[in-house]
C-alpha positions as CSV (number, residue, x, y, z in Angstrom):
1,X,-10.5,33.5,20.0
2,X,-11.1,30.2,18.9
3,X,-14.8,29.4,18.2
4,X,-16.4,25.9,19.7
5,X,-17.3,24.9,16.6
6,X,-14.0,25.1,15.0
7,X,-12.4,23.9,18.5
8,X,-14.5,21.0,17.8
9,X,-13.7,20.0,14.8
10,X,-10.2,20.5,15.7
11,X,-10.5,17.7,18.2
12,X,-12.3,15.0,15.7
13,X,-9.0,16.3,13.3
14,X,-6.4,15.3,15.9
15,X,-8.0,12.9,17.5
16,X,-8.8,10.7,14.0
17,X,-5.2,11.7,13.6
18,X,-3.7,10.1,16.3
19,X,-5.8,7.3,16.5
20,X,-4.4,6.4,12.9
21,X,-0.9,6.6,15.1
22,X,0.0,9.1,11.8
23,X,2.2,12.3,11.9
24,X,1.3,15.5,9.7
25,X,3.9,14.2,7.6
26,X,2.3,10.9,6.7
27,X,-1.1,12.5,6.4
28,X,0.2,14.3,3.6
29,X,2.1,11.5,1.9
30,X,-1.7,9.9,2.5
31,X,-3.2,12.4,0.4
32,X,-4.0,15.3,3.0
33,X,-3.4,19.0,3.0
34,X,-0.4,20.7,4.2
35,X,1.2,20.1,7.5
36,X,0.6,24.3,7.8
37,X,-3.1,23.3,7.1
38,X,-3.8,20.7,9.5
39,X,-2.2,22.2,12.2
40,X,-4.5,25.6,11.6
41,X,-7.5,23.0,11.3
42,X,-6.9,20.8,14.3
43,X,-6.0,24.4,16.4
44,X,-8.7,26.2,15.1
45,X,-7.1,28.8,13.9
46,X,-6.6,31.1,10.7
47,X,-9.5,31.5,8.5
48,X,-12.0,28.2,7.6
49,X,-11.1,25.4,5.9
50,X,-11.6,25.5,2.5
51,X,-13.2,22.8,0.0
52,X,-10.2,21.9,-1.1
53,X,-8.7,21.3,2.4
54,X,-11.5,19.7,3.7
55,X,-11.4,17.1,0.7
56,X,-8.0,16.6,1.1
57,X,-8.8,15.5,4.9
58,X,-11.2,13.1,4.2
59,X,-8.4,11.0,1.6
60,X,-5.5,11.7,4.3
61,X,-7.5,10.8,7.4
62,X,-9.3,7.5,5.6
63,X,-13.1,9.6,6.1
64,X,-16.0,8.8,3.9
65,X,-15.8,11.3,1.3
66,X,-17.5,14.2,3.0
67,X,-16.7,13.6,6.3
68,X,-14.8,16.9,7.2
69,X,-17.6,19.1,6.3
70,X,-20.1,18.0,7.8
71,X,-18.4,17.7,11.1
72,X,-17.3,21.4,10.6
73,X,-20.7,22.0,10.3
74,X,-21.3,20.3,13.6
75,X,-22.1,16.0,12.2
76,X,-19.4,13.7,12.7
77,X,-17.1,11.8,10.4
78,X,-17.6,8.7,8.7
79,X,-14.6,6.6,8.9
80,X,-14.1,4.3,6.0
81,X,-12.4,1.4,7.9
82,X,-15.7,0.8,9.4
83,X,-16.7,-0.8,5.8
84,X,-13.8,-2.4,4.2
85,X,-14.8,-2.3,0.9
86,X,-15.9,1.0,0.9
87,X,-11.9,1.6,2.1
88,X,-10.8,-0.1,-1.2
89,X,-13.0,2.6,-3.2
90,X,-14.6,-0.3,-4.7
91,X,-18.6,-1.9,-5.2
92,X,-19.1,-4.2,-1.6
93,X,-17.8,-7.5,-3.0
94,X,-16.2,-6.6,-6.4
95,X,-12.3,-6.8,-6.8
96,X,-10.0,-4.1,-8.3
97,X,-7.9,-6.2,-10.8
98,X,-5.7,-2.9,-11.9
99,X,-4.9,-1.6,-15.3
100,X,-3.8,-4.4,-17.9
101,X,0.6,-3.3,-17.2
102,X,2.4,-2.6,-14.4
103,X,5.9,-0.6,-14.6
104,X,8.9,-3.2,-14.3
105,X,12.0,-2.0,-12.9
106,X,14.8,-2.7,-15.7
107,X,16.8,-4.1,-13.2
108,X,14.3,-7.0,-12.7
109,X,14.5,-7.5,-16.6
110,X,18.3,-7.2,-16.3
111,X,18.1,-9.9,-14.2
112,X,16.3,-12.5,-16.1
113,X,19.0,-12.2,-19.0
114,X,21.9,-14.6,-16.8
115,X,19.7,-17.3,-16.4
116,X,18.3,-17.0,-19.8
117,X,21.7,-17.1,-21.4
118,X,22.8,-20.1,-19.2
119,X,19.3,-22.1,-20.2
120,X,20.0,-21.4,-23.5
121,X,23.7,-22.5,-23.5
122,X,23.2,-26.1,-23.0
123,X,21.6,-26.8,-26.3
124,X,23.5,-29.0,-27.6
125,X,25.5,-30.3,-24.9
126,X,22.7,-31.7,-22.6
127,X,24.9,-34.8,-21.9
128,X,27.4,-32.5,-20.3
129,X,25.3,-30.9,-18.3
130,X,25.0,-31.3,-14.5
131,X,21.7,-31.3,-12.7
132,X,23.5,-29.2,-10.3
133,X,23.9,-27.0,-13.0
134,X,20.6,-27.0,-14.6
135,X,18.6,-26.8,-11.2
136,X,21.2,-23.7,-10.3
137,X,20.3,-22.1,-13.9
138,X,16.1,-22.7,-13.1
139,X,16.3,-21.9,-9.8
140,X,17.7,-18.2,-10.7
141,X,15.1,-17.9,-13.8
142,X,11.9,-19.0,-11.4
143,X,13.3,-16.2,-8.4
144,X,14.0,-13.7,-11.5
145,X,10.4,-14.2,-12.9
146,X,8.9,-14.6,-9.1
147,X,10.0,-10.7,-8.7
148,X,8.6,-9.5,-12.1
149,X,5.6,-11.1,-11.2
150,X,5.3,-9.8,-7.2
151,X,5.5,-6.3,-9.2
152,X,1.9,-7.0,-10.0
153,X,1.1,-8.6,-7.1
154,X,2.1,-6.0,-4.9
155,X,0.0,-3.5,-6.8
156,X,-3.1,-5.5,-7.0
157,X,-2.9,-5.7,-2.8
158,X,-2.2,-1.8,-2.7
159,X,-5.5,-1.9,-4.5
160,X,-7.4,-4.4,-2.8
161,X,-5.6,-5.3,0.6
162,X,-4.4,-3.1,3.3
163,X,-4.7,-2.7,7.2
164,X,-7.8,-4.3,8.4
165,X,-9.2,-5.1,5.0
166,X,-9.8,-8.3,3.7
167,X,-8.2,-9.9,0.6
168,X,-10.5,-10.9,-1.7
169,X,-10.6,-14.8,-1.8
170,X,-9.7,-15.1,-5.8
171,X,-6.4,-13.0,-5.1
172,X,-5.5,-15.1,-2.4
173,X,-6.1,-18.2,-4.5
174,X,-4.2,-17.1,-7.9
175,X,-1.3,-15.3,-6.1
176,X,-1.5,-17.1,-2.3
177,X,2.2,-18.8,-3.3
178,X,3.9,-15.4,-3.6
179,X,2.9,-14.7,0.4
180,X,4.4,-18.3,1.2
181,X,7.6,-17.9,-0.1
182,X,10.5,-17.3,1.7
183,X,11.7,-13.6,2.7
184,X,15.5,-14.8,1.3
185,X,18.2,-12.8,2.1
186,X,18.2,-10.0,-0.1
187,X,17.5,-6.5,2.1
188,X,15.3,-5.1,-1.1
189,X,13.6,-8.0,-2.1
190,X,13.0,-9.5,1.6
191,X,11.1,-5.9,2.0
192,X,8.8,-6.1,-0.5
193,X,7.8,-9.9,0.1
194,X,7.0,-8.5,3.9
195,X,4.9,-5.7,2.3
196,X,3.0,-8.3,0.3
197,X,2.6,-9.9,3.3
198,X,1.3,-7.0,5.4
199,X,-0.8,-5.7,2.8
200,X,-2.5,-9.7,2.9
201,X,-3.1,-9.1,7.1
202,X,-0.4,-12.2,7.7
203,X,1.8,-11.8,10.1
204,X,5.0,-10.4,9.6
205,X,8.1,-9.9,12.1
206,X,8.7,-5.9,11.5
207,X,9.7,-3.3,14.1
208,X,7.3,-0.5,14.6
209,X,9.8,1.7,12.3
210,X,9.4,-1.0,9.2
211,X,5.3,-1.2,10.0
212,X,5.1,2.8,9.8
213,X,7.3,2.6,6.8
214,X,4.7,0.1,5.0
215,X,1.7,2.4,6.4
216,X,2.8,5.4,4.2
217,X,3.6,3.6,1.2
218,X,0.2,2.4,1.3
219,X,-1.6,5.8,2.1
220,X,0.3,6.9,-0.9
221,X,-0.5,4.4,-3.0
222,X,-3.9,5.1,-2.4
223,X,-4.0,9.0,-2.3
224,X,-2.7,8.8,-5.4
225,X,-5.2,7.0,-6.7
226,X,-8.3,8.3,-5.1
């Protein structure tokens, strides 16, 4: 028999759940215990959450660190989207720039080496060189360099941005241009421009499939790091 006081905090467990519109699964990928966890905590069942679990519930379900105890013990949670900057894991007002390196893909290196070479091929020869040609060789080198850069970008709004938090107003200003630009055409790097752009709090045209997509990458992002 299920005891109230486990049936209750079973509800706050689902019902924080749900209002996040998140499945086991992306609880997890959040930073949460098992799915076999979970389910025994939001049913009440199977022997007491332990203080691993109920850590682990507090980073999945965005709770003030804490939270799950002391509602098992019969307080209520403290959810961290009620403070922004407390979301971020960060002093009220300060900005996370990251660590001084980011990882580069090597295809995003690869990349710069075609414009590179062409740039480098009309020494010599600028008479015979076309502005066609020239503004076809910068072009590629200012998209190859605007992709090494987003890399950073992207990890300093997984740090500070997210669903209903604020951007800081000195990211905005250094790094507003990379939200402006256009999506392009390429599936990959059209994705990660939209992320960018959800992690700012712009609008973005996504189906609810891409949005829940860009939800658990986030939640990982930051489970990782908490």
């Amino acid at each position: 028999m299920v005891s109230e006081s486990r049936a209750r905090f079973g509800r706050f467990v689902s019902e924080r759940r749900r209002a996040l519109n998140l499945t086991q699964d992306e609880v997890r990928a959040a930073g949460g215990p098992s799915d076999a966890a979970q389910t025994r905590a939001e049913n009440g069942t199977g022997p007491e959450p332990s203080q691993r679990t109920l850590r682990r519930l507090d980073t999945g379900l965005n709770w003030a660190a804490g939270s799950a105890a002391r509602t098992l013990l019969g307080g209520v949670p403290d959810p961290l989207e009620a403070e922004p900057d407390r979301a971020a894991g960060r002093p009220r007002g300060a900005t996370e720039f990251g660590p001084d390196s980011v990882a580069v893909p090597v295809e995003l290196i690869a990349d710069l080496l075609t414009p590179h070479a062409t740039l480098n091929s009309f020494r010599g020869r600028w008479s015979e060189v076309s502005e066609a040609e020239f503004d076809k060789a910068t072009d590629a080198l200012n998209a190859s360099i605007s992709r090494i850069t987003g890399v950073y970008v992207t990890d300093l709004l997984e740090r500070n941005g997210g669903p209903g938090i604020p951007v800081p107003a000195l990211i905005e200003f250094a790094f507003g241009h990379h939200l402006d630009e256009p999506v392009g055409d390429d599936p990959a790097d059209a994705e990660e421009r939209l992320y960018r752009r959800w992690l700012a709090g712009r609008p973005i045209d996504a189906d609810a499939d891409l949005e829940s997509r860009f939800r658990r990458r986030w939640q990982a992002r930051r489970g990782a790091d908490a």
